[in-house]
TORVO-933829 format. One line per field, with one value per residue: x, y, z of N, C-alpha, C in turn; chain; residue number from 1. Coordinates in pm, whole numbers. Example, Ala and Ser with C-alpha at 12.3 -4.5 7.8 and 13.67 -1.06 7.14 Angstrom:
% residues 2
n_X <- 1319 / 1285
n_Y <- -569 / -225
n_Z <- 780 / 708
ca_X <- 1230 / 1367
ca_Y <- -450 / -106
ca_Z <- 780 / 714
c_X <- 1320 / 1290
c_Y <- -330 / 3
c_Z <- 780 / 787
unit <- A / A
pos <- 1 / 2
//
This chain:
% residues 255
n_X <- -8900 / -9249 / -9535 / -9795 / -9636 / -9537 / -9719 / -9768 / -9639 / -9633 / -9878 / -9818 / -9850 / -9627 / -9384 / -9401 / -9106 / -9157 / -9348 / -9234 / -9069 / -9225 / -9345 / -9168 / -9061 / -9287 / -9269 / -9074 / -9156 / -9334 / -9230 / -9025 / -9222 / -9280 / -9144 / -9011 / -9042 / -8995 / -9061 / -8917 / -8932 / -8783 / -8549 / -8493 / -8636 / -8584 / -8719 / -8862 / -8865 / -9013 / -9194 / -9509 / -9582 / -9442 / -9301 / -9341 / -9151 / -9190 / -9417 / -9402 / -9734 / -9924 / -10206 / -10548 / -10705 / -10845 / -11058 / -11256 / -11091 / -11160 / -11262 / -11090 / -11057 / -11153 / -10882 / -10690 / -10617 / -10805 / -10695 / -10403 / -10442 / -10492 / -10241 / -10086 / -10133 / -10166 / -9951 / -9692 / -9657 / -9799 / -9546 / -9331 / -9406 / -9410 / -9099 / -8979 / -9028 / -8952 / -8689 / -8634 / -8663 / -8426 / -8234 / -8252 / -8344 / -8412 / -8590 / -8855 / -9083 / -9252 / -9140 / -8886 / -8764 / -8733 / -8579 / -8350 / -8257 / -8029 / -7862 / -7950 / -7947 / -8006 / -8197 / -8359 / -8410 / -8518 / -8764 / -8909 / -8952 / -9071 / -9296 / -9424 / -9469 / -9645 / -9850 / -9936 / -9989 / -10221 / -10414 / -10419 / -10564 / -10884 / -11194 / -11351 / -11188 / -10966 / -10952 / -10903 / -10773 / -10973 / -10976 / -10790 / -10561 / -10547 / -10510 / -10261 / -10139 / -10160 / -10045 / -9776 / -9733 / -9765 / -10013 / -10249 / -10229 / -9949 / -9880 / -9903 / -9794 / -9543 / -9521 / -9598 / -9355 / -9179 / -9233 / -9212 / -8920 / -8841 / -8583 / -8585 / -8742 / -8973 / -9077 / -9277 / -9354 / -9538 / -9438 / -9429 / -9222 / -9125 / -9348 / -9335 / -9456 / -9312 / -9201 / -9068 / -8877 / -8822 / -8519 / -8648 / -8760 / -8754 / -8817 / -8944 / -8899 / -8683 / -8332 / -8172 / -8261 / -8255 / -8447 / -8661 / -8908 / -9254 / -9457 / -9740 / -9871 / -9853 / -9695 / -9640 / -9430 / -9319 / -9262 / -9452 / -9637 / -9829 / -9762 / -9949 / -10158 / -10097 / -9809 / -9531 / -9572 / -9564 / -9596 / -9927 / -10013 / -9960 / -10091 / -10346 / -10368 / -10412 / -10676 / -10754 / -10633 / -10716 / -10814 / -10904 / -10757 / -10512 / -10515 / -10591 / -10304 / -10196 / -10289
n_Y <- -4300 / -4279 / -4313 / -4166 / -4018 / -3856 / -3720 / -3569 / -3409 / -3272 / -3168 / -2994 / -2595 / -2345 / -2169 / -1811 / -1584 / -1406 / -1495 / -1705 / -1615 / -1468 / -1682 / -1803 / -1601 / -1610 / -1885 / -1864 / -1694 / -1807 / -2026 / -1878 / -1749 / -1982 / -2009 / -1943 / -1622 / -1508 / -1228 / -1019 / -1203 / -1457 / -1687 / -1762 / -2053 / -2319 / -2580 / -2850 / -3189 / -3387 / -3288 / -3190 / -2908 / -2608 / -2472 / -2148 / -1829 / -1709 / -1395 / -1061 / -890 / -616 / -509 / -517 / -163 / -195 / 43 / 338 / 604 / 852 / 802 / 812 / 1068 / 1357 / 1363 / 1192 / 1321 / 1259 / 1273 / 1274 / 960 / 831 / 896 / 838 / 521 / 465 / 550 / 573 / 324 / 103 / 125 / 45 / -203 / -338 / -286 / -429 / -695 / -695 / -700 / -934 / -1070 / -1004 / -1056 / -1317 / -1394 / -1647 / -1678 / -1838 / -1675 / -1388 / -1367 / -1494 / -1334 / -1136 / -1221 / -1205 / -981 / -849 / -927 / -850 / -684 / -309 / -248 / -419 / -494 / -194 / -183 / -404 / -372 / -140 / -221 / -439 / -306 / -76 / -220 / -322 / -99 / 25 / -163 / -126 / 53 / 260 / 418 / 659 / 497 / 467 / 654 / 509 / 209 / -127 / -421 / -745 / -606 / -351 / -411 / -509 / -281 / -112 / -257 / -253 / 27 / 94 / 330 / 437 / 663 / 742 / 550 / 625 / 893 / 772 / 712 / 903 / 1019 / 892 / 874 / 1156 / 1211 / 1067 / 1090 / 1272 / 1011 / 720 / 532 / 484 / 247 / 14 / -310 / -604 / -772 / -1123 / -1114 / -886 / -566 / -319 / 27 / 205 / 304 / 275 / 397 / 506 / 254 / 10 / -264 / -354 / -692 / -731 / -810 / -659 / -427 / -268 / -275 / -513 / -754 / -835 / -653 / -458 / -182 / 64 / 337 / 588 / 790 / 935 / 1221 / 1221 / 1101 / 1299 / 1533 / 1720 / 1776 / 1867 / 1980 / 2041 / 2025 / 1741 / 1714 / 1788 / 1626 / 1349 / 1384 / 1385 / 1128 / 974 / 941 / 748 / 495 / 146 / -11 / -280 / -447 / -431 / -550 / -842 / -859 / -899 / -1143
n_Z <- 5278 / 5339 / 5127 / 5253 / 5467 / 5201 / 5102 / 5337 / 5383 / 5103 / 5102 / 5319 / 5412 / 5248 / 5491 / 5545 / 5592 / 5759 / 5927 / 6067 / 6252 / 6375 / 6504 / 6642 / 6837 / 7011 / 7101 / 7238 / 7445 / 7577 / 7695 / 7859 / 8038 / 8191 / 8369 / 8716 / 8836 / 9097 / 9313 / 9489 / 9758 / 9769 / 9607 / 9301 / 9182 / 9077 / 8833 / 8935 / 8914 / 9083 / 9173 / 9143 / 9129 / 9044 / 9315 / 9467 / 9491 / 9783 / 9877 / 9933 / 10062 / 10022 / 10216 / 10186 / 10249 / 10558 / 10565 / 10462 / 10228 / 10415 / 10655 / 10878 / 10934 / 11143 / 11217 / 11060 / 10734 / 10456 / 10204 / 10262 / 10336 / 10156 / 9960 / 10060 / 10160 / 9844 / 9731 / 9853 / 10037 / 9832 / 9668 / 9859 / 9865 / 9576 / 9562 / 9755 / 9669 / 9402 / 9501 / 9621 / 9387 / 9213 / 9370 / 9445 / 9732 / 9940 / 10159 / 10380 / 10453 / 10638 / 10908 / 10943 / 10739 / 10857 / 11066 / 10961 / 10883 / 10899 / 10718 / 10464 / 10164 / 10162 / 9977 / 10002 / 10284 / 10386 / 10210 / 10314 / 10536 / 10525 / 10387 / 10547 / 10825 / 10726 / 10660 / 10918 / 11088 / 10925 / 11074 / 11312 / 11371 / 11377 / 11300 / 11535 / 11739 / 12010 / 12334 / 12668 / 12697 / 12799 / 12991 / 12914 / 12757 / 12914 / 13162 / 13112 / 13043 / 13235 / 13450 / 13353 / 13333 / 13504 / 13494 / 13240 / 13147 / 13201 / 13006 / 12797 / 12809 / 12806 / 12538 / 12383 / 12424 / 12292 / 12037 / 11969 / 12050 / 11851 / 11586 / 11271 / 11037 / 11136 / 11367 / 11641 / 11879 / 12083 / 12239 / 12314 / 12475 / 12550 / 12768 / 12878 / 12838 / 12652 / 12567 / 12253 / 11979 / 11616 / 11399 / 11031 / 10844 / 11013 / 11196 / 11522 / 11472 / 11387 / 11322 / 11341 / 11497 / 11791 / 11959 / 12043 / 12005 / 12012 / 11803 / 11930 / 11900 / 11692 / 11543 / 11274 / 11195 / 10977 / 10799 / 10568 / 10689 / 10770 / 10698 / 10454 / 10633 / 10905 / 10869 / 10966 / 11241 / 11428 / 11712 / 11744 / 11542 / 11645 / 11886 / 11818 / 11726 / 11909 / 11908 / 11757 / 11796 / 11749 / 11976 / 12065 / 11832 / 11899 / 12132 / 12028 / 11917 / 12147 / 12261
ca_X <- -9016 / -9392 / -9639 / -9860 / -9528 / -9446 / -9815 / -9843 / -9530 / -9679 / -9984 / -9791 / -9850 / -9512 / -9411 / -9265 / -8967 / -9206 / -9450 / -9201 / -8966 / -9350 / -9398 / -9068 / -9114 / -9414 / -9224 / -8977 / -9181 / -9438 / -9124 / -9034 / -9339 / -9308 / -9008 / -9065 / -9020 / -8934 / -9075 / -8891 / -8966 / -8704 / -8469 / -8556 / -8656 / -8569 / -8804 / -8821 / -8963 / -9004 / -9266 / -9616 / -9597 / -9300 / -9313 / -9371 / -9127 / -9211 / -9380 / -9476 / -9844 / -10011 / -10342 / -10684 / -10729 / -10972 / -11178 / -11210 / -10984 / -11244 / -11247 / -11057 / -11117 / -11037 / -10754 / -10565 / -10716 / -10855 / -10579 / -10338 / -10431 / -10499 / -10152 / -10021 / -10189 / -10162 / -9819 / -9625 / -9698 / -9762 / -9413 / -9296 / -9401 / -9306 / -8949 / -8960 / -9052 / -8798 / -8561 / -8646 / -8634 / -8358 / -8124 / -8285 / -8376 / -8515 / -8669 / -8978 / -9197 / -9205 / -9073 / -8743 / -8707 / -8698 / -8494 / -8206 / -8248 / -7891 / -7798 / -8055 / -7944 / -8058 / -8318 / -8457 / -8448 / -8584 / -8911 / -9000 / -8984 / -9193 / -9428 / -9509 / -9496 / -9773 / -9993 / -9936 / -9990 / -10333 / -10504 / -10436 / -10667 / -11040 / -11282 / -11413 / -11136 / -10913 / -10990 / -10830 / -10854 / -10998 / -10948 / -10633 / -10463 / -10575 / -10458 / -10155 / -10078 / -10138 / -9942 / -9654 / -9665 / -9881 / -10166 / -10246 / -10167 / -9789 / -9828 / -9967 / -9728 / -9424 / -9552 / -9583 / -9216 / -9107 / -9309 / -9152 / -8811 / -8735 / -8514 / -8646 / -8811 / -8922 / -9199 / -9288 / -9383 / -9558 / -9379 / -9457 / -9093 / -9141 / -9438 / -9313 / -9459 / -9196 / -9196 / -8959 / -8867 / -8695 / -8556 / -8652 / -8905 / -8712 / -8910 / -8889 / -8851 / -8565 / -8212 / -8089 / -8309 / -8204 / -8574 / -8703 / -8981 / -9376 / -9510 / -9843 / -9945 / -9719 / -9735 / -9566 / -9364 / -9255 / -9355 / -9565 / -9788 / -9869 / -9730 / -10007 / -10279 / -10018 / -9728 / -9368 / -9617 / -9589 / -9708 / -10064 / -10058 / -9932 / -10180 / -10498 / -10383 / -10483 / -10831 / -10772 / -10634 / -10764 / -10738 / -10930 / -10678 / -10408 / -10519 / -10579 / -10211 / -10163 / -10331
ca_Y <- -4217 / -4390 / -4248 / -4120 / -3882 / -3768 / -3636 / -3457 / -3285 / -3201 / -3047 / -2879 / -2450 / -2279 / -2075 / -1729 / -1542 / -1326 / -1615 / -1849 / -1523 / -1450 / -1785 / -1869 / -1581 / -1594 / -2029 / -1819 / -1570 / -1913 / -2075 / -1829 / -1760 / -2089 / -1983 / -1876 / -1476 / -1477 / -1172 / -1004 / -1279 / -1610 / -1691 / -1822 / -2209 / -2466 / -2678 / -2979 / -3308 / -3459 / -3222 / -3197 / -2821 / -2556 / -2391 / -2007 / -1774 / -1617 / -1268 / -923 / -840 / -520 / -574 / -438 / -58 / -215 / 186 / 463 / 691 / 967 / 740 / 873 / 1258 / 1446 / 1317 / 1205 / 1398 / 1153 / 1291 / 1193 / 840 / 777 / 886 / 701 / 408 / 429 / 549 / 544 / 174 / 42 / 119 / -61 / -356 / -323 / -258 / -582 / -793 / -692 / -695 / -1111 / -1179 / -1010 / -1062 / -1430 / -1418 / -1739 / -1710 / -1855 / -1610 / -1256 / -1414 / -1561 / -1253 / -960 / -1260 / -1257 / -859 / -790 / -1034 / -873 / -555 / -189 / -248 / -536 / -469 / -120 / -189 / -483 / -299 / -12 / -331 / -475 / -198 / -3 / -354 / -340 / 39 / 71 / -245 / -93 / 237 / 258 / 543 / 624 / 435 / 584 / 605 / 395 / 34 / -189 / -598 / -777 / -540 / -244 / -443 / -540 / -176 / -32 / -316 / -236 / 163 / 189 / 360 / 489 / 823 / 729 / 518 / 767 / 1010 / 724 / 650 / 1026 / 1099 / 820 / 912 / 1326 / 1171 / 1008 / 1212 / 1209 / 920 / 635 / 453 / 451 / 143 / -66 / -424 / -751 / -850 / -1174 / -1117 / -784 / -464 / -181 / 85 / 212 / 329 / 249 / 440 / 471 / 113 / -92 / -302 / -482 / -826 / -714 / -836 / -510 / -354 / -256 / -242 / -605 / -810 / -851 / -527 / -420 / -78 / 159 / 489 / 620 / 943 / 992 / 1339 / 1205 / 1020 / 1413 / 1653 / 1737 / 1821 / 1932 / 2068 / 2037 / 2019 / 1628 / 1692 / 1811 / 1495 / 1212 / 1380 / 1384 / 1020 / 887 / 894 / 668 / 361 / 27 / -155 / -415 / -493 / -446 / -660 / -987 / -900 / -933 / -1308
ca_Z <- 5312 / 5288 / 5046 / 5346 / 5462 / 5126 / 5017 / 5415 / 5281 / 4973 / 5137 / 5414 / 5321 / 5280 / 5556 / 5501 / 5701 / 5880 / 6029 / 6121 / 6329 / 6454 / 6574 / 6695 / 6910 / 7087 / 7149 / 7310 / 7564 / 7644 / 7770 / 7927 / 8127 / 8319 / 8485 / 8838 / 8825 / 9197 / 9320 / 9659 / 9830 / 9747 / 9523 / 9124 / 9215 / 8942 / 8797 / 9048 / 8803 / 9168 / 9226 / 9077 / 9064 / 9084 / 9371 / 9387 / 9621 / 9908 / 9841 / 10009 / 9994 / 10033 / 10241 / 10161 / 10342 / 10648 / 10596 / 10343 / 10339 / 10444 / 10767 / 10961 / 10930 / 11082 / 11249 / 10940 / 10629 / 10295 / 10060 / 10310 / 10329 / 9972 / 9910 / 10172 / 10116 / 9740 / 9628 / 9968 / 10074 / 9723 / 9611 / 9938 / 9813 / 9440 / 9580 / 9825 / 9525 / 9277 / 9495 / 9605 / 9214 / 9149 / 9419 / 9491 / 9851 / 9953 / 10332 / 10341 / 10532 / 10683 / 11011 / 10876 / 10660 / 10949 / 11151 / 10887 / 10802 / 10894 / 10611 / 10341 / 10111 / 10209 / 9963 / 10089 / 10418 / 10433 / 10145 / 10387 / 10676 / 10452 / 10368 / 10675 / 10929 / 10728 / 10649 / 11068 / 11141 / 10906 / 11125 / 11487 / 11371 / 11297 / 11322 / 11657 / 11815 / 12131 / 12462 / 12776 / 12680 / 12897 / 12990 / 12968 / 12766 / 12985 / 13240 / 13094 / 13011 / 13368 / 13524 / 13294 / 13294 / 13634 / 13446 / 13105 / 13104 / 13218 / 12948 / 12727 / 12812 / 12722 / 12391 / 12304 / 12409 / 12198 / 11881 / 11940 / 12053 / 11693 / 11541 / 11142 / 10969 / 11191 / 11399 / 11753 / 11884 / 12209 / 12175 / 12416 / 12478 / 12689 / 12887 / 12953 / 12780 / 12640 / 12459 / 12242 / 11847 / 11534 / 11248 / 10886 / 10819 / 11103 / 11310 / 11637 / 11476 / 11236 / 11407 / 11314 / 11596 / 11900 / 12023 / 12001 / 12078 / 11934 / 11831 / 11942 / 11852 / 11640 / 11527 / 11179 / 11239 / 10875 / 10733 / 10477 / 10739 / 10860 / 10653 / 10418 / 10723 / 11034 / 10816 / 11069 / 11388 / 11448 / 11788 / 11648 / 11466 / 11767 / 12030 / 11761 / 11663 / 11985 / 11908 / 11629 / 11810 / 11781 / 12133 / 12000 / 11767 / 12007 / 12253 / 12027 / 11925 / 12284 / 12284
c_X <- -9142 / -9473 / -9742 / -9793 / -9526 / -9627 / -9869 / -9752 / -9582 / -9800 / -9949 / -9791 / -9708 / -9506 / -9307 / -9204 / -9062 / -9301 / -9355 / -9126 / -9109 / -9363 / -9264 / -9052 / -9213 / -9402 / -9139 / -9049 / -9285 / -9339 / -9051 / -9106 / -9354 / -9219 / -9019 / -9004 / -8942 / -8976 / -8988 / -8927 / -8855 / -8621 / -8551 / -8556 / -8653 / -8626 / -8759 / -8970 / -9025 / -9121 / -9371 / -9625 / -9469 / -9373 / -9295 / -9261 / -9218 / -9225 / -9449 / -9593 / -9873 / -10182 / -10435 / -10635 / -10846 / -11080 / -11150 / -11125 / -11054 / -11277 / -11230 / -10988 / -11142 / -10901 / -10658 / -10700 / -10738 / -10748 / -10480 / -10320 / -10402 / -10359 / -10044 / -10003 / -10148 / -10043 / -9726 / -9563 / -9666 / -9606 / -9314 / -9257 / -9382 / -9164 / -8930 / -8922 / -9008 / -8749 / -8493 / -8623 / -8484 / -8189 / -8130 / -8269 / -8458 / -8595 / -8805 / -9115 / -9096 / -9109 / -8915 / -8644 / -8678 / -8569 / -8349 / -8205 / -8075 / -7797 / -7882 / -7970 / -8026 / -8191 / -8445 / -8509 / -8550 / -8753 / -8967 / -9007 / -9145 / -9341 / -9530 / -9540 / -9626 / -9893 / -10012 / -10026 / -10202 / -10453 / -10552 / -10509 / -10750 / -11053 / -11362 / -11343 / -11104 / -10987 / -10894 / -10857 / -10875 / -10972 / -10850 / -10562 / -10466 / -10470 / -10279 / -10072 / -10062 / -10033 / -9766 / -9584 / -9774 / -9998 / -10122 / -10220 / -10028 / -9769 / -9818 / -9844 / -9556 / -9398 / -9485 / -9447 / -9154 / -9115 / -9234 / -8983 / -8731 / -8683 / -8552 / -8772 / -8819 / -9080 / -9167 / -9334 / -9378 / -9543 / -9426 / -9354 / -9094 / -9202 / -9450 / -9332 / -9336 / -9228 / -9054 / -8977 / -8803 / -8680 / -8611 / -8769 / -8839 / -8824 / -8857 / -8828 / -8718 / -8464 / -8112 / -8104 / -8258 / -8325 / -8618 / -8810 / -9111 / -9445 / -9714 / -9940 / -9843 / -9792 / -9638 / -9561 / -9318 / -9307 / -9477 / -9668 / -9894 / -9890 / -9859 / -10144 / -10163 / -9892 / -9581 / -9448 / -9644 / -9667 / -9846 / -10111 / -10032 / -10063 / -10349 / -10490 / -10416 / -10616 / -10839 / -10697 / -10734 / -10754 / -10795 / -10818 / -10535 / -10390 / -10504 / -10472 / -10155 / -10157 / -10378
c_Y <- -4281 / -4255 / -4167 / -3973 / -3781 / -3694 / -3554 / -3329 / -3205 / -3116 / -2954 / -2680 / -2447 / -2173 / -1944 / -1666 / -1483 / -1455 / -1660 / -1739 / -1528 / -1577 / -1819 / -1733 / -1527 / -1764 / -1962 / -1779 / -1724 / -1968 / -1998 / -1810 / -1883 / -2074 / -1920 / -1710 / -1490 / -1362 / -1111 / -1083 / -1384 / -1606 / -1767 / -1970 / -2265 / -2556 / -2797 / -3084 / -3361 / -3398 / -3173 / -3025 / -2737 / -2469 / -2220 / -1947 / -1682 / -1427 / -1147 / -856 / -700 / -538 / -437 / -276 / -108 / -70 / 261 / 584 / 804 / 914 / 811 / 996 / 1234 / 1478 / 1274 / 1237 / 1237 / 1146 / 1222 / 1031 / 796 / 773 / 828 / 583 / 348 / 460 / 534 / 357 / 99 / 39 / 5 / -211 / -379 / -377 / -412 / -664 / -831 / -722 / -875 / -1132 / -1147 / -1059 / -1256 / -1483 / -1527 / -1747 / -1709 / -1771 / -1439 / -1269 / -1456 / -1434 / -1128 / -1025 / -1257 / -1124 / -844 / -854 / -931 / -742 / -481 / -175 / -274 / -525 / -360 / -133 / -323 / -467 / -234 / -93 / -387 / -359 / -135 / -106 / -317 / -198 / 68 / -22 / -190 / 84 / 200 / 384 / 560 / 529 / 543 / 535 / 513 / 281 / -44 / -414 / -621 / -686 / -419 / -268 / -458 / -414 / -80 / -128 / -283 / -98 / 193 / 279 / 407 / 584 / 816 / 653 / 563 / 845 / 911 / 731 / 763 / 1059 / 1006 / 852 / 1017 / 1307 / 1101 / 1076 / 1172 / 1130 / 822 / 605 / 458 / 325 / 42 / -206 / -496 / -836 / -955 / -1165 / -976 / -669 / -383 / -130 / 177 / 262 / 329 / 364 / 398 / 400 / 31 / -110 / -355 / -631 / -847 / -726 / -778 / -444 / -321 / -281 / -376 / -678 / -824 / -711 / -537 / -329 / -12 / 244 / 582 / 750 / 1010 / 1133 / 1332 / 1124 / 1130 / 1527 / 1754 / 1891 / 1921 / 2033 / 1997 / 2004 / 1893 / 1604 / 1714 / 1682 / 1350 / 1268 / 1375 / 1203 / 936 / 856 / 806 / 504 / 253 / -50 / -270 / -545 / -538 / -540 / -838 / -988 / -978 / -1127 / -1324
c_Z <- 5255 / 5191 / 5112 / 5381 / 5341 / 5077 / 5170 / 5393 / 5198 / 5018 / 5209 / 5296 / 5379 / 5391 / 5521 / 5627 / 5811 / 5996 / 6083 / 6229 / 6401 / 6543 / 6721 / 6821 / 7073 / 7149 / 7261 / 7477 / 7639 / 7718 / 7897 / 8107 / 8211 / 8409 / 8581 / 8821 / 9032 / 9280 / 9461 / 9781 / 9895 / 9650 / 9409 / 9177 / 9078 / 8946 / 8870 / 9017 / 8972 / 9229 / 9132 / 9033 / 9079 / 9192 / 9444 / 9521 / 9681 / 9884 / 9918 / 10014 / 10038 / 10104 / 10226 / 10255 / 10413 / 10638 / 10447 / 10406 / 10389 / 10611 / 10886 / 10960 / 11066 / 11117 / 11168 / 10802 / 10503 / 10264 / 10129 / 10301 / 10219 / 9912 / 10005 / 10173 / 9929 / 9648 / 9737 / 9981 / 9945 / 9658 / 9722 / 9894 / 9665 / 9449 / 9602 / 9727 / 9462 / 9348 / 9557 / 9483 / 9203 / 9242 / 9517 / 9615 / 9910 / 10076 / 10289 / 10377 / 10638 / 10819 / 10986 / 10795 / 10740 / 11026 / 11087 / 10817 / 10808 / 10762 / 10467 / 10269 / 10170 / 10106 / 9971 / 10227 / 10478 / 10335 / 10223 / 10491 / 10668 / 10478 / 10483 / 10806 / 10866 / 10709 / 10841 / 11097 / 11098 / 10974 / 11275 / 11519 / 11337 / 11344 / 11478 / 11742 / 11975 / 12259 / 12552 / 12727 / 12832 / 12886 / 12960 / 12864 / 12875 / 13094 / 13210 / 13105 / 13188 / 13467 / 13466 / 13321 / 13423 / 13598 / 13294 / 13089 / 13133 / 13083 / 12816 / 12656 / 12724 / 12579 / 12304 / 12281 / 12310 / 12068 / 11883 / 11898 / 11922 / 11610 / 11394 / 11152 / 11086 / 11240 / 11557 / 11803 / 12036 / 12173 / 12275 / 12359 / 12577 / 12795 / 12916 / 12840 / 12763 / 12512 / 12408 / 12081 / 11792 / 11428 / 11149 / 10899 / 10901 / 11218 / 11424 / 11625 / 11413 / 11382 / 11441 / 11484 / 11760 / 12021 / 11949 / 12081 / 11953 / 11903 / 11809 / 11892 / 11822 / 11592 / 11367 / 11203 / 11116 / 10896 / 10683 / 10550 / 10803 / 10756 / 10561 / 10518 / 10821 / 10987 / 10892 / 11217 / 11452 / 11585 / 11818 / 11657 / 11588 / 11838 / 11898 / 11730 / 11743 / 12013 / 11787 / 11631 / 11850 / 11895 / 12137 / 11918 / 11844 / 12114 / 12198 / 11941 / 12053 / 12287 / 12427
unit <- A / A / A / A / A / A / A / A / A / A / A / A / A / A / A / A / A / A / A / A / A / A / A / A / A / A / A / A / A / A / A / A / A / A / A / A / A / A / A / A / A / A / A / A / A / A / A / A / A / A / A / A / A / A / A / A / A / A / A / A / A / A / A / A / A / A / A / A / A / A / A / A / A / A / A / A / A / A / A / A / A / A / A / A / A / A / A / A / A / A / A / A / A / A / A / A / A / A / A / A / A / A / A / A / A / A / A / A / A / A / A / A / A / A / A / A / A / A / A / A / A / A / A / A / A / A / A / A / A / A / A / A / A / A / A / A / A / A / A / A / A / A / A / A / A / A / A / A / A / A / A / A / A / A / A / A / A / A / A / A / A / A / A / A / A / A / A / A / A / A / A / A / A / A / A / A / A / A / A / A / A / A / A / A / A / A / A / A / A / A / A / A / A / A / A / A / A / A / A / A / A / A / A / A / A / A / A / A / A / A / A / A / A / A / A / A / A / A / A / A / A / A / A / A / A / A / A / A / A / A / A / A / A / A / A / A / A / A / A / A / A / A / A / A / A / A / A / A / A / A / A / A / A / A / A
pos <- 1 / 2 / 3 / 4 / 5 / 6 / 7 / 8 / 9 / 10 / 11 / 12 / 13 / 14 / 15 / 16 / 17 / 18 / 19 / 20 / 21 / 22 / 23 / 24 / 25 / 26 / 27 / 28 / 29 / 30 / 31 / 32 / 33 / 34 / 35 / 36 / 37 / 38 / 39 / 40 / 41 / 42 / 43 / 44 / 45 / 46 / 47 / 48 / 49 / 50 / 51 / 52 / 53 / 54 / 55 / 56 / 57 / 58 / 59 / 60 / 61 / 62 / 63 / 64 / 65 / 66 / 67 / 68 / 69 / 70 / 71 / 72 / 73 / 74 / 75 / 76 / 77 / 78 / 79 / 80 / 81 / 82 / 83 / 84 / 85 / 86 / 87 / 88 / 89 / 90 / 91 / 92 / 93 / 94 / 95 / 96 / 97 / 98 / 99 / 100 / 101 / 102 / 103 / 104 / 105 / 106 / 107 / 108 / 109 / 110 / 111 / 112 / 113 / 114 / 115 / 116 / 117 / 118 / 119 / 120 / 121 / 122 / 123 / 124 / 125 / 126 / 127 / 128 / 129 / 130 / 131 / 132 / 133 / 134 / 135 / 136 / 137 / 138 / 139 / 140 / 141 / 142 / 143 / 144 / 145 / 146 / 147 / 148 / 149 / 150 / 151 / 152 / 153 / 154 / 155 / 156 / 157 / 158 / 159 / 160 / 161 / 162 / 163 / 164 / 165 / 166 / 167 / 168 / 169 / 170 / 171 / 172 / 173 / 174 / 175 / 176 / 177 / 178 / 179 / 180 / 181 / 182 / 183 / 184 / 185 / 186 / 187 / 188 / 189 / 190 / 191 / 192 / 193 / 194 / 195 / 196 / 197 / 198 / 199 / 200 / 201 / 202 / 203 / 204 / 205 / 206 / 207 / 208 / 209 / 210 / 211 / 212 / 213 / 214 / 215 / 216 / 217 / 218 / 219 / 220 / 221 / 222 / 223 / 224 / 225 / 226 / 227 / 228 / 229 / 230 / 231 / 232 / 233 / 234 / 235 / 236 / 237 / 238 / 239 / 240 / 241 / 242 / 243 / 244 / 245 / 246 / 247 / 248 / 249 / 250 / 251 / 252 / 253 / 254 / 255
//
């Protein structure tokens, strides 16, 4: 040992039991923390030297509310939304999340992940139904929407259902017709409009579905997307909610 070593020794301070358990740690939880969490998205990815950063899975977002919820009054009430929007939905995606970390789902995108639902757990499957169907549902409403649409979806929709009020009238029976929990929903299967509805948070793209294709404009039938304002009277709530579609939105699903 050189004379340099033995006097950084001699200066080092002693450490006692509690610092060094303190330190050791807070070495622990930093290490930790680099380890991909995974969220409902992908499976836990292992550090890959071959790769400048680790890359993150695949995860479920929650998007902005496009309005306040005082919006759209008085067709769906504030309180409604807010708790719609903010404990409904949000838990959705919570669920999703966990249940990518913990059950290490790797599909890279929402597309891959509705195409391989029949494969996913009942938790997975139905909080990313929850997830995306209402990110979907709160874009194809604004304030002052409604009305006949016009231009190529208009068109699209009267060539499909011979006018709007037939197609109107389909939509509605579909939305009444769902027995429970569930979603109504105008899809673009192959060129070809249909309408049609799933249980529970199942969508059109899920492989589960029986009802498949691109969905356009949907309609949430739960309770809690009503219950508050309408009570048990869902048809109240379907025939007031047609002043609250987007056909804007609808249409540049269309393309």
């Amino acid at each position: 040992m050189t004379i340099f070593t033995q006097q950084k020794i001699k200066n080092m301070k002693p450490i006692s039991r509690r610092k060094f358990v303190k330190d050791s740690i807070k070495a622990t939880t930093a290490a930790a923390m680099v380890m991909p969490l995974g969220l409902n998205a992908e499976p836990v990815v292992c550090v890959d030297t071959d790769h400048k950063e680790n890359s993150s899975p695949f995860q479920f977002a929650q998007i902005p509310l496009p309005y306040a919820y005082t919006a759209l009054e008085p067709h769906i009430d504030a309180m409604t939304m807010e708790i719609h929007y903010t404990k409904h939905h949000a838990a959705y995606v919570k669920n999703v999340n966990d249940a990518i970390a913990a059950e290490k789902i790797s599909y890279e995108n929402e597309k891959d992940f509705f195409a391989n639902a029949s494969k996913l757990s009942a938790k997975a499957k139905n909080n990313s139904g929850g997830t995306w169907n209402h990110n979907f549902f709160w874009q194809v409403m604004k304030a002052n929407g409604g009305g006949a649409p016009t231009g190529k979806i208009g068109d699209a929709i009267n060539g499909s259902f011979s006018s709007f009020d037939k197609f109107k009238e389909e939509f509605t029976k579909a939305a009444m017709g769902r027995f429970g929990s569930g979603w109504a929903w105008l899809i673009n299967d192959g060129g070809k409009l249909k309408i049609g509805s799933t249980a529970n948070q199942d969508n059109p793209m899920m492989d589960t579905s029986e009802l498949k294709g691109t969905p356009l404009l949907a309609l949430d039938v739960w309770e809690h997307a009503y219950y508050l304002k309408y009570q048990n009277k869902r048809n109240e709530y379907v025939a007031s909610w047609w002043n609250l579609v987007n056909w804007d939105e609808v249409a540049k699903r269309l393309g």
